[in-house]
PDB file as gemmi writes it, atoms N, CA and C in Angstrom:
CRYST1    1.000    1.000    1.000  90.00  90.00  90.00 P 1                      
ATOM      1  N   UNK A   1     -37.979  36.043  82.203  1.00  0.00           N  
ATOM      2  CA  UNK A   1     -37.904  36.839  80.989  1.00  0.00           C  
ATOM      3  C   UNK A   1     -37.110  36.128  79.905  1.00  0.00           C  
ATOM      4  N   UNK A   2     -37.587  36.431  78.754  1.00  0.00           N  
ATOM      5  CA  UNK A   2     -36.915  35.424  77.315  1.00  0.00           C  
ATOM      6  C   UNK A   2     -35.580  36.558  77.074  1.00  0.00           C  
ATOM      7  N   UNK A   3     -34.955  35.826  75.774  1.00  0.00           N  
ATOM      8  CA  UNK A   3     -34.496  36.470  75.704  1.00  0.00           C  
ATOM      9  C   UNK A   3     -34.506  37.999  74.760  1.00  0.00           C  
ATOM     10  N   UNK A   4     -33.918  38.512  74.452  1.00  0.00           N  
ATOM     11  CA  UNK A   4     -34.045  39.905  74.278  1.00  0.00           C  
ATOM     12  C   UNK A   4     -34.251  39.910  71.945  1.00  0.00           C  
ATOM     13  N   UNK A   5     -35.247  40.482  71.581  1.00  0.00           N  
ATOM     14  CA  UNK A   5     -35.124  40.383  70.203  1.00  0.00           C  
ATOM     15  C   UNK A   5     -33.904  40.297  69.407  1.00  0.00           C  
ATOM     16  N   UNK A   6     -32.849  41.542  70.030  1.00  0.00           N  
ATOM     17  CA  UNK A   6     -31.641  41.538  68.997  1.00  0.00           C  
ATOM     18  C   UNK A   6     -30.908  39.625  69.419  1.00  0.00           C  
ATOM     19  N   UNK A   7     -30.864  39.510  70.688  1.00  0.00           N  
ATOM     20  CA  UNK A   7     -29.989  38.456  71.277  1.00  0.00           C  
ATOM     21  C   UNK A   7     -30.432  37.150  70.297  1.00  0.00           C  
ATOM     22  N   UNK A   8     -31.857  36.947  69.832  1.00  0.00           N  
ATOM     23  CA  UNK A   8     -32.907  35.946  69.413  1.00  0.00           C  
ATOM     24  C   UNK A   8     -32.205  35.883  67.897  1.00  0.00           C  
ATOM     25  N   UNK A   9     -31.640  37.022  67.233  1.00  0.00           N  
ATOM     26  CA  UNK A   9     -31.069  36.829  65.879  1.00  0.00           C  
ATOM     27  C   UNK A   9     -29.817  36.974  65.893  1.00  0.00           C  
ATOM     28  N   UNK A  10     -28.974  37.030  66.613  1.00  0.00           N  
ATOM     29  CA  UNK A  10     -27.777  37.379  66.830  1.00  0.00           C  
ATOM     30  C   UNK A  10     -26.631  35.862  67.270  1.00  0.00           C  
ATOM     31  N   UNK A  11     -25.531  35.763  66.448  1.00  0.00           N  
ATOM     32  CA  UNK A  11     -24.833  34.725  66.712  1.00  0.00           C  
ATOM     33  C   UNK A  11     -23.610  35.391  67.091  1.00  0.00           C  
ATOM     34  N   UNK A  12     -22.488  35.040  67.805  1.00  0.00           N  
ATOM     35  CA  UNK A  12     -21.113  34.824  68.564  1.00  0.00           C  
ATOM     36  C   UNK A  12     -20.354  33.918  67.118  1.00  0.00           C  
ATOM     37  N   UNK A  13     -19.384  34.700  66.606  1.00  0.00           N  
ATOM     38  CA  UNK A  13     -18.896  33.701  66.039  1.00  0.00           C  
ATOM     39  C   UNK A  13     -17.294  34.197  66.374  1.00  0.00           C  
ATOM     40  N   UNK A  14     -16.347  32.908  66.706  1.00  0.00           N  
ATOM     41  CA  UNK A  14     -15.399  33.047  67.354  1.00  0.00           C  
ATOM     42  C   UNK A  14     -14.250  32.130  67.111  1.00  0.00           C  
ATOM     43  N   UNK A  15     -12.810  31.838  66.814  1.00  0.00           N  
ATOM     44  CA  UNK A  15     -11.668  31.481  66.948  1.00  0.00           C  
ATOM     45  C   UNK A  15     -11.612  31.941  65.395  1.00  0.00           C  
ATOM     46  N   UNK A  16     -11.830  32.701  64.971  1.00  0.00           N  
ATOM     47  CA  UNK A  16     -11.258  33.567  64.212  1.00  0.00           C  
ATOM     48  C   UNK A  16     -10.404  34.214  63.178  1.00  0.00           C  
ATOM     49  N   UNK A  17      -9.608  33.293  62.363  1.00  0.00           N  
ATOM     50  CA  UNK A  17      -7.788  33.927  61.719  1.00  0.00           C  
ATOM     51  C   UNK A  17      -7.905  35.428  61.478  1.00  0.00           C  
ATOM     52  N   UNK A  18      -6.960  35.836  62.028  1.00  0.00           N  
ATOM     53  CA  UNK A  18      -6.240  37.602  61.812  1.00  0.00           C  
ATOM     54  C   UNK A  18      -6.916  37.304  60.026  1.00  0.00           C  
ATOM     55  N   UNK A  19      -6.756  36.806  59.341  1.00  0.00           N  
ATOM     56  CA  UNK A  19      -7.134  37.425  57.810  1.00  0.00           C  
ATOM     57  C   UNK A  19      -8.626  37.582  57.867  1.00  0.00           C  
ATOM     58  N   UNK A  20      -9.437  37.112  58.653  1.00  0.00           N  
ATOM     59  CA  UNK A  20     -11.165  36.567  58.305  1.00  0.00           C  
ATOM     60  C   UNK A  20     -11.833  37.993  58.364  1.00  0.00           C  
ATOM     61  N   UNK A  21     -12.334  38.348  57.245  1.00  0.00           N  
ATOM     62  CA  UNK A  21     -13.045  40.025  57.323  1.00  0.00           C  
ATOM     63  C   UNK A  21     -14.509  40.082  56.999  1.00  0.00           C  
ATOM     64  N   UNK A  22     -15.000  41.421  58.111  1.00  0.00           N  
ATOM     65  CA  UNK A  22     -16.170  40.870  57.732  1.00  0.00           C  
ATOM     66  C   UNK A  22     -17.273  40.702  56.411  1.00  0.00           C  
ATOM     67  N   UNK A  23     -16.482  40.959  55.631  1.00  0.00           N  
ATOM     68  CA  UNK A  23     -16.750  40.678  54.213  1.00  0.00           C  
ATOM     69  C   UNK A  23     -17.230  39.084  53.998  1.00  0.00           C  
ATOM     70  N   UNK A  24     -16.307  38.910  54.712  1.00  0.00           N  
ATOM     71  CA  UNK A  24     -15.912  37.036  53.953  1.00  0.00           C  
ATOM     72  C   UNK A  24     -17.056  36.096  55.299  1.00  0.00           C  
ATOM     73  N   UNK A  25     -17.538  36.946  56.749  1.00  0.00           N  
ATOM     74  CA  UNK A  25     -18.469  36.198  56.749  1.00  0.00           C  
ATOM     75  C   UNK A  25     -19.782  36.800  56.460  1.00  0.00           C  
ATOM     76  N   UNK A  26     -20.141  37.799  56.268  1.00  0.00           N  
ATOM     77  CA  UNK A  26     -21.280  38.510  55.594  1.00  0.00           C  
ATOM     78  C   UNK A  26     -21.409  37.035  54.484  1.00  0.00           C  
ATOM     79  N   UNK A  27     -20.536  36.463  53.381  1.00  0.00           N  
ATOM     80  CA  UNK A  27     -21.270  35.977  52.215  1.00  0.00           C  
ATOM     81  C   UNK A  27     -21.118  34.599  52.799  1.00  0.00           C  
ATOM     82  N   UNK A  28     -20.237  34.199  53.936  1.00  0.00           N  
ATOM     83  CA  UNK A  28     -20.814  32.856  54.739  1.00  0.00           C  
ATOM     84  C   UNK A  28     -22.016  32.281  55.376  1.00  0.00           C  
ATOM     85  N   UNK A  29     -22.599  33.271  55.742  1.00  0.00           N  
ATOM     86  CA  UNK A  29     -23.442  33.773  56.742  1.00  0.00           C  
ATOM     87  C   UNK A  29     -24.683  33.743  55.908  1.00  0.00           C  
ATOM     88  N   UNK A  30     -24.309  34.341  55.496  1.00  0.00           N  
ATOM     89  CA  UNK A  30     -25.988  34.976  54.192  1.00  0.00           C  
ATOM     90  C   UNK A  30     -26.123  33.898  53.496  1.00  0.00           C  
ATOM     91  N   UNK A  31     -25.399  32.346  53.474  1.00  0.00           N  
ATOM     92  CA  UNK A  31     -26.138  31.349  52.617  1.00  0.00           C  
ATOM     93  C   UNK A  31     -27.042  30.749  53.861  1.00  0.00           C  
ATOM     94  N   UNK A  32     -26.998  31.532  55.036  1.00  0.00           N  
ATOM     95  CA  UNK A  32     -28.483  30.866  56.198  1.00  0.00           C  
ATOM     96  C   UNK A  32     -29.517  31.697  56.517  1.00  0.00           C  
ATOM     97  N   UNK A  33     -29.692  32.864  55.713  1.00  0.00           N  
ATOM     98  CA  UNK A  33     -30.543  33.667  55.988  1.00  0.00           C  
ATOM     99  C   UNK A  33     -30.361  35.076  55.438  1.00  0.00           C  
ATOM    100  N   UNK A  34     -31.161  36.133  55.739  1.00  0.00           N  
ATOM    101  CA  UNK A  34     -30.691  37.834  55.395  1.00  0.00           C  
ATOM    102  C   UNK A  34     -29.694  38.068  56.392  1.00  0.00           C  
ATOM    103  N   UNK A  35     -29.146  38.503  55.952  1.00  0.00           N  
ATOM    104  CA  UNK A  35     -28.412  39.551  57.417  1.00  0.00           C  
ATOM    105  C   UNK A  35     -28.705  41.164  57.541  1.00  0.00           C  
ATOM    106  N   UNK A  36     -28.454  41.366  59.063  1.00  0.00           N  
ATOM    107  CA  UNK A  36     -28.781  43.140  59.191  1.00  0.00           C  
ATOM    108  C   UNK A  36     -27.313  43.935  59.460  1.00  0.00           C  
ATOM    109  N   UNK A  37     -26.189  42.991  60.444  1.00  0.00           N  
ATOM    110  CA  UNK A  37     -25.150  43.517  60.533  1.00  0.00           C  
ATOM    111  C   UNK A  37     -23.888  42.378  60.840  1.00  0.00           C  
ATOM    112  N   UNK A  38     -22.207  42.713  60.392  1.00  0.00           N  
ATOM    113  CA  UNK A  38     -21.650  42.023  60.625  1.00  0.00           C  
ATOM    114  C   UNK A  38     -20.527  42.634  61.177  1.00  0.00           C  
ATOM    115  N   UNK A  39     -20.236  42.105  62.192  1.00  0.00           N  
ATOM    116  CA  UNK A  39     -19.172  43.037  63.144  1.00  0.00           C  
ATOM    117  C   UNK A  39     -17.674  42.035  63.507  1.00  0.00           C  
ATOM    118  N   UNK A  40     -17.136  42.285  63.169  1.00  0.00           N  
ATOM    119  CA  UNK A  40     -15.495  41.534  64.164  1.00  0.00           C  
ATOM    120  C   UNK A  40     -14.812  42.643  64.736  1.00  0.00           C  
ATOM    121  N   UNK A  41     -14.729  42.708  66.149  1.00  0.00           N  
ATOM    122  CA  UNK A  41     -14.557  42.850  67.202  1.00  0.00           C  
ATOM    123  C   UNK A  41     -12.983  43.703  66.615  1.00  0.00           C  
ATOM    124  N   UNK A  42     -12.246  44.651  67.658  1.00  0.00           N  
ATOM    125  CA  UNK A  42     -10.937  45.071  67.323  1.00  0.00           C  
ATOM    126  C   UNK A  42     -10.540  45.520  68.726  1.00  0.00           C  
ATOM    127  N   UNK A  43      -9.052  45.509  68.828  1.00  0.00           N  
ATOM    128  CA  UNK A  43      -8.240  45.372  69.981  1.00  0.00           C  
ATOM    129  C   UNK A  43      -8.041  47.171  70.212  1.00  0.00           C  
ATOM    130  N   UNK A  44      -7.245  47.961  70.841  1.00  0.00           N  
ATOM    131  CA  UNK A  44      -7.087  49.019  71.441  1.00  0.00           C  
ATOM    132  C   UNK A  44      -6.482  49.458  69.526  1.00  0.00           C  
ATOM    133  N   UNK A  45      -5.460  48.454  69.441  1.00  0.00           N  
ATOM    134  CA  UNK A  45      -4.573  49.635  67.543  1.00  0.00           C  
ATOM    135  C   UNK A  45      -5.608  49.098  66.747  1.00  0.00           C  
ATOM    136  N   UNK A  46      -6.624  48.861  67.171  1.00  0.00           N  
ATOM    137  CA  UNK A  46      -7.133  48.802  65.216  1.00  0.00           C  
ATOM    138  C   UNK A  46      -7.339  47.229  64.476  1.00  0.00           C  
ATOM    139  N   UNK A  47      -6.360  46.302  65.414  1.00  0.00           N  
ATOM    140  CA  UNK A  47      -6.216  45.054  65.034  1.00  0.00           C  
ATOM    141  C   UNK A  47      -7.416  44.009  65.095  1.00  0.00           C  
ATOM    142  N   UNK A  48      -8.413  43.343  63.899  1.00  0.00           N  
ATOM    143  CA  UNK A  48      -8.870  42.221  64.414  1.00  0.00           C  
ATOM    144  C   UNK A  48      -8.857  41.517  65.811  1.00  0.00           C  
ATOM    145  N   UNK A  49      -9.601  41.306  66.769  1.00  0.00           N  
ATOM    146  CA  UNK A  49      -9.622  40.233  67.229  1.00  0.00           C  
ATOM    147  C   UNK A  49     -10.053  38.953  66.759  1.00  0.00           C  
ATOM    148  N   UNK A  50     -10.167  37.670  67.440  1.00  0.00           N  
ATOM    149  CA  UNK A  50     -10.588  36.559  66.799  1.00  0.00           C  
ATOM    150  C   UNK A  50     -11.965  36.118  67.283  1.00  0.00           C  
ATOM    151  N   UNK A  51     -12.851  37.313  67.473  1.00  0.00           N  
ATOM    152  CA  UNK A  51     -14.812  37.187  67.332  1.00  0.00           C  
ATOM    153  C   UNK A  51     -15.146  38.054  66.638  1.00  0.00           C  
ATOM    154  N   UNK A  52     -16.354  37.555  66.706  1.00  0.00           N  
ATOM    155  CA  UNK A  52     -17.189  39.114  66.094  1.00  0.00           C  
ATOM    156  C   UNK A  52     -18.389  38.243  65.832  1.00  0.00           C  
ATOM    157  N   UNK A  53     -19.775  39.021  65.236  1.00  0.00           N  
ATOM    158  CA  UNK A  53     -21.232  38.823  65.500  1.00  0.00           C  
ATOM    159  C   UNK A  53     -22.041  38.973  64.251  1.00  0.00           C  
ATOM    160  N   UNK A  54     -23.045  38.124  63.959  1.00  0.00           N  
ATOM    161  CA  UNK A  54     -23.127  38.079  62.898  1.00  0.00           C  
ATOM    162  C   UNK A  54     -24.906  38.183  63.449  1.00  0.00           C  
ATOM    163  N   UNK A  55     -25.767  39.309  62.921  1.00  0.00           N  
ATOM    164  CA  UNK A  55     -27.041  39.448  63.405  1.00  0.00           C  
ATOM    165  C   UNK A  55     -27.756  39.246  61.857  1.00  0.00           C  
ATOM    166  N   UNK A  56     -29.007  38.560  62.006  1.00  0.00           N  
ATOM    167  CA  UNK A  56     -30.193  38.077  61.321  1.00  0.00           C  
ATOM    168  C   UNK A  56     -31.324  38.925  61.161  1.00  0.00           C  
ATOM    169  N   UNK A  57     -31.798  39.130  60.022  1.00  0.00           N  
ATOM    170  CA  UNK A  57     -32.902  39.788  59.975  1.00  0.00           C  
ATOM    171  C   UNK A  57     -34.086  38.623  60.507  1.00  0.00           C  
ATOM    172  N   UNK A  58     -34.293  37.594  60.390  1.00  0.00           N  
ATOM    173  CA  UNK A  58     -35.191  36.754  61.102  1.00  0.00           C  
ATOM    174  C   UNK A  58     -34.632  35.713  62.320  1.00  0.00           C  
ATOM    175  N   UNK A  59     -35.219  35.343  62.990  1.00  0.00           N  
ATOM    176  CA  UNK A  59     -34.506  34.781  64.402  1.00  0.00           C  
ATOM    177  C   UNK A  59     -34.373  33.125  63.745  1.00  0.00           C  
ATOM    178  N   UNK A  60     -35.370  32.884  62.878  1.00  0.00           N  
ATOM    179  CA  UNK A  60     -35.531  31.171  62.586  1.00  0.00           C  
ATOM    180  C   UNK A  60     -34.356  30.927  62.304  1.00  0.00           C  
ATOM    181  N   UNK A  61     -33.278  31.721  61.605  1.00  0.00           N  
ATOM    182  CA  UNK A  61     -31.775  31.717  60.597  1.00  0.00           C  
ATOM    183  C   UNK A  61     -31.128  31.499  61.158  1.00  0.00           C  
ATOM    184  N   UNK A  62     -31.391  31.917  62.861  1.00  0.00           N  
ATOM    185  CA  UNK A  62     -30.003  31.816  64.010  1.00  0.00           C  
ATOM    186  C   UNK A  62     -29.797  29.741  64.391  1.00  0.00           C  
ATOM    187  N   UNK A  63     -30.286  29.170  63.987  1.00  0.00           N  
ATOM    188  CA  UNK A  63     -29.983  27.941  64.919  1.00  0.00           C  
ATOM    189  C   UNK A  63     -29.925  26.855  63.531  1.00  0.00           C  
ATOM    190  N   UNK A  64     -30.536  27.515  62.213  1.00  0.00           N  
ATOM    191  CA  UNK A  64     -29.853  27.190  61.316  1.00  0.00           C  
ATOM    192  C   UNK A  64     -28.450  27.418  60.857  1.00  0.00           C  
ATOM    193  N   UNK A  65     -27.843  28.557  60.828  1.00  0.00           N  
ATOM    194  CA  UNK A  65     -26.794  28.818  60.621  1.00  0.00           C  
ATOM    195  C   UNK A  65     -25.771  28.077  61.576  1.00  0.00           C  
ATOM    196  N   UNK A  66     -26.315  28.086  62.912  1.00  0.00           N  
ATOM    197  CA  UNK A  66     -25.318  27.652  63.968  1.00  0.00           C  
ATOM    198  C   UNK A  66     -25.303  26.503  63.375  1.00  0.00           C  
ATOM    199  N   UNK A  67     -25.935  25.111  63.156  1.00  0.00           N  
ATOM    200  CA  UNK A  67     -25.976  23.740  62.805  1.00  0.00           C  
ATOM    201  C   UNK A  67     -25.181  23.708  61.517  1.00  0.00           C  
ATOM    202  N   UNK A  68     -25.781  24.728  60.257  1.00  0.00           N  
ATOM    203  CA  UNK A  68     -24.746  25.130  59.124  1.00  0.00           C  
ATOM    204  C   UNK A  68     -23.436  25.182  59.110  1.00  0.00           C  
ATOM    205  N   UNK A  69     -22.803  26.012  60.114  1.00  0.00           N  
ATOM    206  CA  UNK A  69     -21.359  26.693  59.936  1.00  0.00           C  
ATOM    207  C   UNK A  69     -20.576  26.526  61.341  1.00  0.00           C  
ATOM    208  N   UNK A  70     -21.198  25.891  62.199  1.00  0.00           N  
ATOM    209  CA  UNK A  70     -20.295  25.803  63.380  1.00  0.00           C  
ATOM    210  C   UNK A  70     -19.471  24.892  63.207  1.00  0.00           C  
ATOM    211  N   UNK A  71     -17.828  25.008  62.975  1.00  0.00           N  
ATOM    212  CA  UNK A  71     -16.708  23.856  62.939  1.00  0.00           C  
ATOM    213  C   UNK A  71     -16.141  23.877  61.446  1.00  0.00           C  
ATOM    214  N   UNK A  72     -16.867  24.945  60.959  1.00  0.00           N  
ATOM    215  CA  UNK A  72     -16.277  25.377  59.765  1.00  0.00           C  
ATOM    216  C   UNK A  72     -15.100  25.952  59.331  1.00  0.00           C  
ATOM    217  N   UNK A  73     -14.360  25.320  58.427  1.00  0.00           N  
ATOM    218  CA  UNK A  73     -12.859  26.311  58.422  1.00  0.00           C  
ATOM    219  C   UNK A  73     -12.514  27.428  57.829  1.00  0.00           C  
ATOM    220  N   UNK A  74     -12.408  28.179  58.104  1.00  0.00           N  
ATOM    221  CA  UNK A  74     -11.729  29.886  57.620  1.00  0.00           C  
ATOM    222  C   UNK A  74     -10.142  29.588  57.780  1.00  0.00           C  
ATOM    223  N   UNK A  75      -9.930  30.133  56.676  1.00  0.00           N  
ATOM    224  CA  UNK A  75      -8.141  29.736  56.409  1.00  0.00           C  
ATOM    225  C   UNK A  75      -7.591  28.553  57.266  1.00  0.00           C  
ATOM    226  N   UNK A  76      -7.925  27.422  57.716  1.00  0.00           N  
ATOM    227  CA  UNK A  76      -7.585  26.482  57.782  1.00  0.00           C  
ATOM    228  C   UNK A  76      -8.083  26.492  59.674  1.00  0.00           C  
ATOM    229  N   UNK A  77      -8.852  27.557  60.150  1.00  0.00           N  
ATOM    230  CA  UNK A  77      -9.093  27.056  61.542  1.00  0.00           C  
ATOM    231  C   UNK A  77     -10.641  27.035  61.669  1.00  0.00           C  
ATOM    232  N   UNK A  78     -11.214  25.754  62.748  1.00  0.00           N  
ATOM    233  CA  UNK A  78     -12.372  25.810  62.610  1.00  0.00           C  
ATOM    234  C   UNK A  78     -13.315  26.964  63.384  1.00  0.00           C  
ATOM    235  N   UNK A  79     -14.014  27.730  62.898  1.00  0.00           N  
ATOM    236  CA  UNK A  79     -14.884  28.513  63.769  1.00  0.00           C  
ATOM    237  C   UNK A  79     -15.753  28.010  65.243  1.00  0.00           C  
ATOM    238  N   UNK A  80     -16.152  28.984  65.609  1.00  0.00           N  
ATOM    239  CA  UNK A  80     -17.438  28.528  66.778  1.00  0.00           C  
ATOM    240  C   UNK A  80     -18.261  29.311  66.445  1.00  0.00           C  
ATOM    241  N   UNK A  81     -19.618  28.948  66.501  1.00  0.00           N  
ATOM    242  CA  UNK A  81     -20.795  29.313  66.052  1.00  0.00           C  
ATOM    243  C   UNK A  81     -21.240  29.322  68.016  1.00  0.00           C  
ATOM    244  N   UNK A  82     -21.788  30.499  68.043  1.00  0.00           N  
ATOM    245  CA  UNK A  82     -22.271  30.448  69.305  1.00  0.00           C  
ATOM    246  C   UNK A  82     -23.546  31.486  69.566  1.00  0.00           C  
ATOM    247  N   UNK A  83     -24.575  30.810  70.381  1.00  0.00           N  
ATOM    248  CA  UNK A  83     -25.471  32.051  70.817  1.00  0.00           C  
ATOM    249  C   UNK A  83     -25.025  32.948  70.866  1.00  0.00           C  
ATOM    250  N   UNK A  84     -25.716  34.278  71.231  1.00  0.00           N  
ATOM    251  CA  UNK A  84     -25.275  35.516  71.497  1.00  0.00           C  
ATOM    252  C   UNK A  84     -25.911  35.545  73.075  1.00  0.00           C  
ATOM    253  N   UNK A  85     -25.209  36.080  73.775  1.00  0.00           N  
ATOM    254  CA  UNK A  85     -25.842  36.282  75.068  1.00  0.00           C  
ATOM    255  C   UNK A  85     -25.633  37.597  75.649  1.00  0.00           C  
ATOM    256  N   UNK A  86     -25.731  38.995  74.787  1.00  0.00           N  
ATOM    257  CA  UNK A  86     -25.998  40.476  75.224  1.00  0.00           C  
ATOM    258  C   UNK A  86     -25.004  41.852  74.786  1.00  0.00           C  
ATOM    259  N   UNK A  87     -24.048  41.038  75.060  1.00  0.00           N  
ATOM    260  CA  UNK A  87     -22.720  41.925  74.842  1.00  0.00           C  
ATOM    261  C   UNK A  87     -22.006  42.114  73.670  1.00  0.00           C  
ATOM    262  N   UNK A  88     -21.717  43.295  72.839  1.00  0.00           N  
ATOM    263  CA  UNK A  88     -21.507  43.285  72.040  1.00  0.00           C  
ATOM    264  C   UNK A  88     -20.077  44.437  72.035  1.00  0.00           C  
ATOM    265  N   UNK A  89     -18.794  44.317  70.834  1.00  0.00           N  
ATOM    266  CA  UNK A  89     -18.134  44.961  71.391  1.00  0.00           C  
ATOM    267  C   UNK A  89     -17.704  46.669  70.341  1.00  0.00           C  
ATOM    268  N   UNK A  90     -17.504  47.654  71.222  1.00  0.00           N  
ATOM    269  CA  UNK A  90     -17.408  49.005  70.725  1.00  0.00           C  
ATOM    270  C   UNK A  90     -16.337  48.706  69.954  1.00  0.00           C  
ATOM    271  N   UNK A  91     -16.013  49.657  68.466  1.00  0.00           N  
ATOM    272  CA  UNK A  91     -15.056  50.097  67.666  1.00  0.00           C  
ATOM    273  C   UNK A  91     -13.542  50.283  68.701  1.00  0.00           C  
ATOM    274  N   UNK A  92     -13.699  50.191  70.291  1.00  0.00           N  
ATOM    275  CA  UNK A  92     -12.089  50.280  70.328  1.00  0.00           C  
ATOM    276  C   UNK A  92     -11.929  49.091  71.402  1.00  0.00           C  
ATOM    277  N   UNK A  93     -12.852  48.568  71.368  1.00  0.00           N  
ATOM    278  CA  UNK A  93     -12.634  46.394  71.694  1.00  0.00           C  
ATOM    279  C   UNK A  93     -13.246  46.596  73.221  1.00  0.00           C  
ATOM    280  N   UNK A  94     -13.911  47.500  73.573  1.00  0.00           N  
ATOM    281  CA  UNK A  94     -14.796  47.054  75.200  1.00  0.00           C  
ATOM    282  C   UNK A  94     -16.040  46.469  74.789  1.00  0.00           C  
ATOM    283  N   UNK A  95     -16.434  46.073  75.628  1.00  0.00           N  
ATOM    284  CA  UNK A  95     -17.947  45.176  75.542  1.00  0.00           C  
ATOM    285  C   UNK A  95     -19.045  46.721  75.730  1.00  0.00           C  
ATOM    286  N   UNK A  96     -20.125  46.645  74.795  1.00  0.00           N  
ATOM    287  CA  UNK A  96     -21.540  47.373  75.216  1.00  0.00           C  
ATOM    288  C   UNK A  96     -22.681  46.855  74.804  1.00  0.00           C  
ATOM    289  N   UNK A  97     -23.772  47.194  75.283  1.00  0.00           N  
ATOM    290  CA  UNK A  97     -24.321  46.606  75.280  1.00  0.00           C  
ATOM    291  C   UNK A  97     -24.939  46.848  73.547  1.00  0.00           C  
ATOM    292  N   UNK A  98     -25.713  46.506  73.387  1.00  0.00           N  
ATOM    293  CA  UNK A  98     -26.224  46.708  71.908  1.00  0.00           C  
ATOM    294  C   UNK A  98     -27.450  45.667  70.860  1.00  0.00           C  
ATOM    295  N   UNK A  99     -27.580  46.319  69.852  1.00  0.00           N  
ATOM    296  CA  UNK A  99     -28.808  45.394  69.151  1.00  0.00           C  
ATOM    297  C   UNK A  99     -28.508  45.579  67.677  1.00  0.00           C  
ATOM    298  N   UNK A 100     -28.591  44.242  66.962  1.00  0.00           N  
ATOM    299  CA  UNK A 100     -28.371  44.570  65.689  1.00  0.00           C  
ATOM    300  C   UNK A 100     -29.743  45.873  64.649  1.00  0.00           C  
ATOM    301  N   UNK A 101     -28.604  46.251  63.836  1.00  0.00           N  
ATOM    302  CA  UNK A 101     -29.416  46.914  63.167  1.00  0.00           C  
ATOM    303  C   UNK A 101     -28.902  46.642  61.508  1.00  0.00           C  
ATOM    304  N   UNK A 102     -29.851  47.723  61.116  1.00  0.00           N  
ATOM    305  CA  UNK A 102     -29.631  47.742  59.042  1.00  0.00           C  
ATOM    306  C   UNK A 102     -28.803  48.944  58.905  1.00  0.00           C  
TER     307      UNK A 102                                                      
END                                                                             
């Protein structure tokens, strides 16, 4: 079995700075394609973690963007651009499962 539609547009993007919001990669992001949703991940208080997911309205955008922006610096640390491989995480920082949407 391939992989799953949302997984096919969906990137892992990860090491993170406490300031990086998802504002700031929504307009990173969107110079490789549309986007449908942009998520960074949060700990039990509310706090940023250092991932979060950046889903594509077309799948072609995902392996462009990765080649685009992987090693890129946000306030002075470089990101990881990474597949997505299923898991996505709830408003109080557990993993579920999930699919991007608009």
């Amino acid at each position: 079995p391939g992989a799953s539609p949302a997984a096919e547009q969906t990137l892992l993007v990860g090491n993170l700075e406490s300031r990086v919001r998802e504002e700031i990669l929504y307009e990173l992001f969107l110079q490789a394609g549309p986007l449908t949703k942009v998520m960074i991940c949060e700990d039990k208080e509310g706090k940023p973690k250092s991932f979060g997911y950046v889903c594509f309205k077309h799948k072609v955008s995902v392996p462009y963007a990765k080649a685009l922006l992987d090693g890129i610096c946000l306030y002075g640390r470089p990101i990881t651009v990474q597949y997505w491989r299923g898991m996505l995480c709830s408003p109080n920082g557990k993993a579920l499962q999930s699919s991007c949407w608009v």
